[in-house]
GULOVO-204836 format. One record per residue (C-alpha): x, y negated, z negated; residue in one letter. Coordinates in steps of 0.2 Angstrom, whole numbers, plus 5000, padded with zeros to 4 digits. Example, Ala and Ser with C-alpha at 12.3 -4.5 7.8 and 13.67 -1.06 7.14 Angstrom:
% GULOVO-204836
+------+------+------+------+
|    x |    y |    z | type |
+------+------+------+------+
| 5062 | 5022 | 4961 |    a |
| 5068 | 5005 | 4964 |    s |
+------+------+------+------+
% end
This chain:
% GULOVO-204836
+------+------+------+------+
|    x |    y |    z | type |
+------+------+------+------+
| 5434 | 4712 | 5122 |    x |
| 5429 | 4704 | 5105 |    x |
| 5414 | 4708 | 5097 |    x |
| 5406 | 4694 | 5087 |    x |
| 5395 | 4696 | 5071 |    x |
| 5378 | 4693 | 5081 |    x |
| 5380 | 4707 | 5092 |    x |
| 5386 | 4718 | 5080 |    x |
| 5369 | 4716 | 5070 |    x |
| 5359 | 4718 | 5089 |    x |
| 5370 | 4734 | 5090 |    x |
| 5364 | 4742 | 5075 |    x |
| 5346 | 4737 | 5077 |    x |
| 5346 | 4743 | 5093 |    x |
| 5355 | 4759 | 5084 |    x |
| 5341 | 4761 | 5072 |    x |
| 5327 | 4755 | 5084 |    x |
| 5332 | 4772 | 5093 |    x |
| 5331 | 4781 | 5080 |    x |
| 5321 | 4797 | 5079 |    x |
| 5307 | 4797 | 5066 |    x |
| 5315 | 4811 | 5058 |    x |
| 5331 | 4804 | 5055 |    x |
| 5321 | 4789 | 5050 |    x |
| 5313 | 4799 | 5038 |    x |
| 5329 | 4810 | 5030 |    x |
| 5338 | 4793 | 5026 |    x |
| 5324 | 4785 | 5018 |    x |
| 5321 | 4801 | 5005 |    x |
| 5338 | 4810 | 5009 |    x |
| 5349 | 4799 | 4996 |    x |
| 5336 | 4807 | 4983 |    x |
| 5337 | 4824 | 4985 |    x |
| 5346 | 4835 | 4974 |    x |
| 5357 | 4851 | 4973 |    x |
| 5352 | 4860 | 4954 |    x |
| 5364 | 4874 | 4950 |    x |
| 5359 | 4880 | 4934 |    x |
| 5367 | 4897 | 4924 |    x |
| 5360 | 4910 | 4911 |    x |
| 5367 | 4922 | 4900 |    x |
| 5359 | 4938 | 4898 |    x |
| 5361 | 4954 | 4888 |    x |
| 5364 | 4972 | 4892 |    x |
| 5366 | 4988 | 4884 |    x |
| 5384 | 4992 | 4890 |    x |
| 5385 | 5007 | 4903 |    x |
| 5397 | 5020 | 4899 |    x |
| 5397 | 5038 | 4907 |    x |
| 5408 | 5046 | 4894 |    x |
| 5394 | 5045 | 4880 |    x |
| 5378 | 5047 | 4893 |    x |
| 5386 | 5066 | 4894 |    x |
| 5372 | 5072 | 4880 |    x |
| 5387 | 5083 | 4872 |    x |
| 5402 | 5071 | 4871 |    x |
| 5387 | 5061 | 4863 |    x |
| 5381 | 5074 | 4849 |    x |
| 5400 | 5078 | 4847 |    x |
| 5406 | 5060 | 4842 |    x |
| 5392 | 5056 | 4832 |    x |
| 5382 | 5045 | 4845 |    x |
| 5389 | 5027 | 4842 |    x |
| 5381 | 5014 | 4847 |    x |
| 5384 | 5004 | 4864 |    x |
| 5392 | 4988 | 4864 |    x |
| 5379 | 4975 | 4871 |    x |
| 5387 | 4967 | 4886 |    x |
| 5385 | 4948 | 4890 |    x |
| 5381 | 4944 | 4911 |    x |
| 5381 | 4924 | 4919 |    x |
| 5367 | 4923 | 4932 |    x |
| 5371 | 4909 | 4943 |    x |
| 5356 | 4902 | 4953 |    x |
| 5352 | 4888 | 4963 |    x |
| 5338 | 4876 | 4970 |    x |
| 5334 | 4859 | 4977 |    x |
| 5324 | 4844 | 4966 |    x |
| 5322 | 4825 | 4970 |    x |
| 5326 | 4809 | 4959 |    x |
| 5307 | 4803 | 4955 |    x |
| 5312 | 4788 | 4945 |    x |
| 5326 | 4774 | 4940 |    x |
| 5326 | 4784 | 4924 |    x |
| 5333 | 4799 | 4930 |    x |
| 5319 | 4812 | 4930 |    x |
| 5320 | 4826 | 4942 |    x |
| 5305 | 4835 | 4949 |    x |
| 5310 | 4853 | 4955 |    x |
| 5301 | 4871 | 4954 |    x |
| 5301 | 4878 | 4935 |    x |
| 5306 | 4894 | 4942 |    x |
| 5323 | 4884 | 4948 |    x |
| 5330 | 4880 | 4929 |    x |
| 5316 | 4890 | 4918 |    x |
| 5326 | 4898 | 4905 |    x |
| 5343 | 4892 | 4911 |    x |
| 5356 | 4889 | 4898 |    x |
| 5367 | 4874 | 4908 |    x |
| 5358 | 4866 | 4923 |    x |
| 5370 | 4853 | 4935 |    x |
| 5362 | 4841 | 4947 |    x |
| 5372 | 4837 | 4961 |    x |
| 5369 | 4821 | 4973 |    x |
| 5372 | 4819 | 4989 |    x |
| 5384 | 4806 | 4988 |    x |
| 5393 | 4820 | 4979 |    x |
| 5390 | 4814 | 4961 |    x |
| 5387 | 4827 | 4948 |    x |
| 5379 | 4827 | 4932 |    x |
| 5376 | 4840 | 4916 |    x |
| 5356 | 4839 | 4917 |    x |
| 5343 | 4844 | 4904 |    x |
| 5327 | 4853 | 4907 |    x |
| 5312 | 4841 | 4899 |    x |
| 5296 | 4852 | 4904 |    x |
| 5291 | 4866 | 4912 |    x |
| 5274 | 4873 | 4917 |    x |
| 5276 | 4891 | 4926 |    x |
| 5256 | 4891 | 4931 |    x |
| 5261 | 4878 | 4942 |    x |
| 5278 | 4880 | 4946 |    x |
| 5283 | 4862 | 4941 |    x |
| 5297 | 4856 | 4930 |    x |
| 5307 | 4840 | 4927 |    x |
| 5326 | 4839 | 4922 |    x |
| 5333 | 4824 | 4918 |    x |
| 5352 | 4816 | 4922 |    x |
| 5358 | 4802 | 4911 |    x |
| 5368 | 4790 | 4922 |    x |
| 5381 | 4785 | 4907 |    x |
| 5390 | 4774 | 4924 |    x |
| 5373 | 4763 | 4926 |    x |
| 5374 | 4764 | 4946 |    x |
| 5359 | 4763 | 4955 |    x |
| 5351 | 4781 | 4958 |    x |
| 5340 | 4782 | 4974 |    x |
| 5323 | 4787 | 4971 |    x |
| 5311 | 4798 | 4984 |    x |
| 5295 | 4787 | 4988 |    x |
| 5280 | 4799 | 4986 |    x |
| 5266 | 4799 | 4996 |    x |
| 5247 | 4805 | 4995 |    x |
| 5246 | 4824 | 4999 |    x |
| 5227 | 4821 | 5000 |    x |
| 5229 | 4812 | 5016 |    x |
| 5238 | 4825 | 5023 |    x |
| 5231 | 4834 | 5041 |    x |
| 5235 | 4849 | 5050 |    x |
| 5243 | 4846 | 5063 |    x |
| 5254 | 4831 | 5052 |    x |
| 5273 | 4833 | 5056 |    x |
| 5282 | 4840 | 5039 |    x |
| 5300 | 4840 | 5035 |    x |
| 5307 | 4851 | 5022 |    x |
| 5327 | 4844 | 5015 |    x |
| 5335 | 4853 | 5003 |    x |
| 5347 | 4867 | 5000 |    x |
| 5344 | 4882 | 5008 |    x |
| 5353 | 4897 | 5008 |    x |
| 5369 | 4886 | 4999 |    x |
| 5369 | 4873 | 5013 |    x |
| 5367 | 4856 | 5006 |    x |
| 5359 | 4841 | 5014 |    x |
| 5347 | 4853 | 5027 |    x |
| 5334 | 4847 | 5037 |    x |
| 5320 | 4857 | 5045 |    x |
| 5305 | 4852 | 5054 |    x |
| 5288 | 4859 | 5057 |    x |
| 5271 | 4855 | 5056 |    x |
| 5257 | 4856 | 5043 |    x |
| 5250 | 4873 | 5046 |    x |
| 5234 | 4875 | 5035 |    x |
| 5229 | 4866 | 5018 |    x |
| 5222 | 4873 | 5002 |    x |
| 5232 | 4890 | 5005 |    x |
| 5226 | 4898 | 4988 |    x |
| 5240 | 4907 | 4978 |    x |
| 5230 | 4920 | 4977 |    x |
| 5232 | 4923 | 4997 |    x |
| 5251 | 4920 | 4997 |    x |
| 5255 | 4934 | 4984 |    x |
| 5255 | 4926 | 4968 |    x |
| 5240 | 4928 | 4958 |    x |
| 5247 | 4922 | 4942 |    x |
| 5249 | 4904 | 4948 |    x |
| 5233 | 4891 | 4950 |    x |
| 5240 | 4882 | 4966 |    x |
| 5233 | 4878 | 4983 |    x |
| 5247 | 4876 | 4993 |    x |
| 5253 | 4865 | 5009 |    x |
| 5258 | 4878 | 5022 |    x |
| 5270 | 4872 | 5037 |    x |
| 5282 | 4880 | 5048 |    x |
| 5297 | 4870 | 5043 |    x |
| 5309 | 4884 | 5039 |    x |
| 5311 | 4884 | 5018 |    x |
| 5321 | 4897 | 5012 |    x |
| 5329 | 4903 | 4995 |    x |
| 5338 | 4887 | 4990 |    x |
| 5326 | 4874 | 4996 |    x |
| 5314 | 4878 | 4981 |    x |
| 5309 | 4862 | 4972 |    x |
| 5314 | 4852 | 4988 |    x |
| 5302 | 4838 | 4997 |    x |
| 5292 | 4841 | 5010 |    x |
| 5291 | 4824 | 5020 |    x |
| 5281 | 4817 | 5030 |    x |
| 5286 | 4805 | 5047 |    x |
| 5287 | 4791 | 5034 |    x |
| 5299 | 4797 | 5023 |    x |
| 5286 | 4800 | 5009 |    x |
| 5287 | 4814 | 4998 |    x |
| 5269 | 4825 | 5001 |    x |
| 5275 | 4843 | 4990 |    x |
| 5287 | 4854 | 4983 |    x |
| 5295 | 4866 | 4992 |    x |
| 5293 | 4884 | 4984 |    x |
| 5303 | 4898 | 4993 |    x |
| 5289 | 4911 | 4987 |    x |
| 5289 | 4925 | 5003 |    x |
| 5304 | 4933 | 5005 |    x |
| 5293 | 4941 | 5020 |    x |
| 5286 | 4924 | 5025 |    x |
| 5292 | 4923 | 5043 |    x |
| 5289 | 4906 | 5052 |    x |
| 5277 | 4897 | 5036 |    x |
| 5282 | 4891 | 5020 |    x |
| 5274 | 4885 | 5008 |    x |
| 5274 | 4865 | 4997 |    x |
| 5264 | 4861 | 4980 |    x |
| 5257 | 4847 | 4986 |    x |
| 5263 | 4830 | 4975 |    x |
| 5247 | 4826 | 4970 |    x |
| 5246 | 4840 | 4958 |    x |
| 5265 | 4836 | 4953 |    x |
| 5259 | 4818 | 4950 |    x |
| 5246 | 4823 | 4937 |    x |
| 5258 | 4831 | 4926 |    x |
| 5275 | 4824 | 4929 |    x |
| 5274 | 4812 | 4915 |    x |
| 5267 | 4824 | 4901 |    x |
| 5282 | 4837 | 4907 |    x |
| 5295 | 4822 | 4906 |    x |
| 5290 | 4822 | 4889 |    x |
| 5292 | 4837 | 4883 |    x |
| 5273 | 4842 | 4883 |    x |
| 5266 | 4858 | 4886 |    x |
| 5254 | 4857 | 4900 |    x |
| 5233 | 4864 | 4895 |    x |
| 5227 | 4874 | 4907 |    x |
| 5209 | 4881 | 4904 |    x |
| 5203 | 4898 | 4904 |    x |
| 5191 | 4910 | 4901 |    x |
| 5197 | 4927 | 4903 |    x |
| 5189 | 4938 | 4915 |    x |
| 5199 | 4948 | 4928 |    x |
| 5190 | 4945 | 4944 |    x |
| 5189 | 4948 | 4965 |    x |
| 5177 | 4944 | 4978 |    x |
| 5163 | 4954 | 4983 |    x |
| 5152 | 4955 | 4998 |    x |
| 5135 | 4962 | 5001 |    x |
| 5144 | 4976 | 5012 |    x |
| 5156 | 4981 | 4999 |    x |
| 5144 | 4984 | 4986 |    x |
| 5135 | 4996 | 4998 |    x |
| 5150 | 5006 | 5001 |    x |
| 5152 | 5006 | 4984 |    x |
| 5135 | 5012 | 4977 |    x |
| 5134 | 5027 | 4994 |    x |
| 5150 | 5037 | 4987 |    x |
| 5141 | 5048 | 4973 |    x |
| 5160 | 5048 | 4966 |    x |
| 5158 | 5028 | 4960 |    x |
| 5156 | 5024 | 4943 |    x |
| 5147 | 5010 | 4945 |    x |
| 5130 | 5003 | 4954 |    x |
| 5137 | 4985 | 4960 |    x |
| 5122 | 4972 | 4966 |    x |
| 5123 | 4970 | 4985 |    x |
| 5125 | 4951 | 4984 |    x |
| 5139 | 4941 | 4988 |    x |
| 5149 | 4932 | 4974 |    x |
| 5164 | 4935 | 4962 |    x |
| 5164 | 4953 | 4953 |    x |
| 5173 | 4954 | 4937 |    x |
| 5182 | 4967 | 4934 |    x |
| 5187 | 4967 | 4918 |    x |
| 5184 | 4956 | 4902 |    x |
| 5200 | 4954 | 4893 |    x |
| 5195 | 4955 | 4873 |    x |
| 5195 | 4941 | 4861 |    x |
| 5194 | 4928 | 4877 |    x |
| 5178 | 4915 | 4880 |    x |
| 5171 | 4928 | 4893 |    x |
| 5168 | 4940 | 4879 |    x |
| 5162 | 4929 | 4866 |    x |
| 5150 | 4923 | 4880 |    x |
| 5144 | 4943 | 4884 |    x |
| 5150 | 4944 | 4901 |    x |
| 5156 | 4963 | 4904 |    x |
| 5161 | 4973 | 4918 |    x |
| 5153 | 4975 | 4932 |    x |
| 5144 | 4957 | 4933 |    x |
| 5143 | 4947 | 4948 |    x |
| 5146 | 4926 | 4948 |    x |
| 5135 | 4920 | 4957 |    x |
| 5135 | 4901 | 4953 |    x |
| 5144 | 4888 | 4940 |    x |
| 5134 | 4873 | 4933 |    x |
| 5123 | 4874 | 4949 |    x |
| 5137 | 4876 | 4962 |    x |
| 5137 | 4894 | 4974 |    x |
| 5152 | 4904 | 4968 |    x |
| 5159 | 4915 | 4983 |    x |
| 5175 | 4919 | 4983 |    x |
| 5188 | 4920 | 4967 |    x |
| 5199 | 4909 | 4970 |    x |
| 5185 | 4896 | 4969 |    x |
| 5179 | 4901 | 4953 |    x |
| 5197 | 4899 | 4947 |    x |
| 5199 | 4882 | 4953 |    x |
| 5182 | 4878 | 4947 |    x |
| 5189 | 4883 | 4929 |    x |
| 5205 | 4874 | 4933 |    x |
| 5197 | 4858 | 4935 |    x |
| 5188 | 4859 | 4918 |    x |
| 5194 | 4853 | 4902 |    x |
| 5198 | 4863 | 4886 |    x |
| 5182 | 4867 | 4876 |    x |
| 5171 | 4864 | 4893 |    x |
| 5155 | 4874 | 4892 |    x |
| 5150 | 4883 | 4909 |    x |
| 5134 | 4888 | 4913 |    x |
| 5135 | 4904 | 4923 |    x |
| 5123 | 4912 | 4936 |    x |
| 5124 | 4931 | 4933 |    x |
| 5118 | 4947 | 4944 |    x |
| 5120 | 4961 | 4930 |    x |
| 5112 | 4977 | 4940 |    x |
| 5097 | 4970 | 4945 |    x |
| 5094 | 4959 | 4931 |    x |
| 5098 | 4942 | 4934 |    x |
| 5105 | 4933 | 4916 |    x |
| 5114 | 4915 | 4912 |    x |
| 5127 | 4914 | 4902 |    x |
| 5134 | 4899 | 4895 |    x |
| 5156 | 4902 | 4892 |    x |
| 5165 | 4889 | 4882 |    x |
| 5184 | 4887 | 4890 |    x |
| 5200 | 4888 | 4880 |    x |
| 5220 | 4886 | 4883 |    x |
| 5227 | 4897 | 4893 |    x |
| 5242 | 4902 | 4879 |    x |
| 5253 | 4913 | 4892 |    x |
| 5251 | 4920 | 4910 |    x |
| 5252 | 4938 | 4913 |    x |
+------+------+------+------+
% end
């Protein structure tokens, strides 16, 4: 039996109509998404056993070793966020690579160069030049404010070397502070879900049931059984343009090495005769330890004090003194609340740029 023009256009509507919100969802953003292999060279002091015998050493003189050169071959996930060509992916996916190559998934690959990269946050853009002027799909990003627990979230990327894989969870919890997931060095409040992200889909989207691009996958936990973690775009947003220049990104600071206190630690504390410090039973954020030469000590903050507040606002727990310096601008002056012993001071701390992270 013949099939005529008009029913084959009711037979892939009806085809699509049927179509699960996820599948609708992976082919809206799935043409954007990327495979980035990147490669490194590194240098080793050559091993050799006959000169670490200490007398065959002494006995022909002790030459020196032949440094050895070593490819490292990695691999990660990104998506195509403009016409242009600009990749958004993780910076620890191509930071310090020597060749980067972006792959699509309709199997086109292309030499790419690394534009920006900002390791506080984990966020870099590489960019492919498509010398053939075809069309190249673009992921739709969405609004990770607007995100709920309980949202569906599907993670697509490369995981584990398997290309085009698609998971699917849930939002678990928002505003999951790096400091909670293990890695204190970043300024990040991370989208968690329990779409399965493994090694490979870092610098992947997480999507929601539209199709629209809400974070970054970032395969962080090697022990992370059952969650994962997404930066959420929003922050990616805000600095996607200066990265695609080629701009470093400011992050302010003021250099104090801190962790949350309570009133019932600080009791334990001052009853063992064996402490070296009296810490005020309050509850805020204890610094312990002023780095030299930062804002902290030009503002005489020392060791030992307890934050209690920042222009006004109650200061319980580190990670949201961090953020709250975060969200300052270079040159910023905060006025801080202050339990020294039981002397209560305010200190007023100019911020300045953050110049590496430790």
């Amino acid at each position: 039996m013949p099939i005529f023009p008009a029913q084959a256009q009711s037979a892939a509507t009806t085809a699509i109509d049927n179509e699960s919100f996820v599948a609708s969802a992976v082919r809206r953003v799935g043409p954007a998404v990327v495979r980035i292999d990147t490669e490194k060279t590194i240098t080793r002091q050559s091993s050799d056993p006959f000169m670490d015998d200490p007398f065959l050493r002494d006995f022909f003189g002790g030459f020196p070793r032949q440094p050895q050169e070593e490819r490292l071959r990695g691999q990660g996930s990104g998506f195509i966020i403009d016409d242009t060509g600009n990749i958004l992916t993780n910076a620890h996916v191509v930071n310090g690579a020597d060749r980067v190559v972006v792959t699509l998934k309709d199997g086109r690959s292309f030499e790419a160069m690394v534009e920006g990269v900002d390791e506080v946050t984990d966020l870099a853009v590489v960019k492919i030049d498509d010398t053939e002027d075809d069309l190249l799909p673009v992921a739709p990003l969405g609004n990770s404010d607007q995100v709920q627990v309980g949202d569906w979230a599907i993670a697509v990327g490369n995981p584990l070397g398997l290309d085009n894989t698609v998971t699917l969870g849930i939002i678990s919890t928002l505003k999951r502070s790096s400091n909670s997931v293990g890695i204190p060095g970043k300024r990040l409040e991370f989208i968690q879900t329990d779409a399965a992200i493994n090694p490979g889909n870092s610098g992947g989207p997480l999507v929601n049931q539209r199709g629209e691009v809400i974070g970054i996958n970032t395969a962080i936990r090697a022990d992370a059984m059952g969650i994962g973690f997404a930066i959420p775009i929003n922050k990616a947003k805000d600095i996607k343009d200066l990265l695609a220049r080629g701009e470093a990104i400011a992050h302010p600071y003021i250099g104090v090495q801190i962790a949350n206190l309570t009133p019932d630690m600080a009791q334990r504390n001052n009853a063992d005769i064996n402490s070296g410090i009296y810490l005020p039973e309050v509850e805020g954020v204890l610094v312990i330890r002023v780095l030299e030469g930062t804002p902290a000590a030009d503002a005489g903050l020392r060791r030992g004090d307890v934050i209690l507040e920042v222009n006004g606002d109650p200061i319980r727990t580190a990670d949201t003194l961090q953020l709250k310096v975060e969200n300052t601008s270079i040159g910023d002056t905060l006025q801080l609340k202050v339990q020294r012993g039981e002397r209560p001071l305010t200190l007023r701390v100019k911020t300045a740029e953050l110049q590496e992270v430790d």
